[in-house]
C-alpha positions, 0 to 999 in steps of 0.5 A: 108164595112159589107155586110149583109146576107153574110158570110164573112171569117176573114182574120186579127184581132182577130179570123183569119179564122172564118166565120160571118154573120151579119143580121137584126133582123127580130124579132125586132130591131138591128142586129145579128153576128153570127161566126162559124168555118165552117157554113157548119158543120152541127154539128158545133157551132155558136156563135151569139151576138145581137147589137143595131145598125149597127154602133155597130156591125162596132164598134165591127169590128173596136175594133176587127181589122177585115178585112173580105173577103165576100164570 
């Protein structure tokens, strides 16, 4: 299940050991992911990718054989 608003760390799939974070666009319609190695790192990168829907952003899980630990 993907929890909103949380970090989560990639535990299987694609990008082991990467952090995400799915929210809701506040701004307007759909949902962002954003992935960094560390979001702590003040001067780490953070990339974000913007979806339709949720059912998207699941897809996009499914596609990637994600299996996330929520933090």
């Amino acid at each position: 299940m993907i929890e909103l608003d949380r970090i989560g760390v990639i535990k299987s799939g694609e990008d082991v050991g990467y952090q995400i974070k799915v929210s809701k666009n506040t701004m307007g319609k759909g949902y962002y992911l954003f992935m960094s190695d560390d979001f702590s790192d003040e001067n780490g990168n953070i990339a974000d990718h913007h979806f339709e829907s949720l059912r998207d952003v699941e897809d996009s899980f499914k596609d990637a054989k994600w299996e996330v630990e929520w933090l």
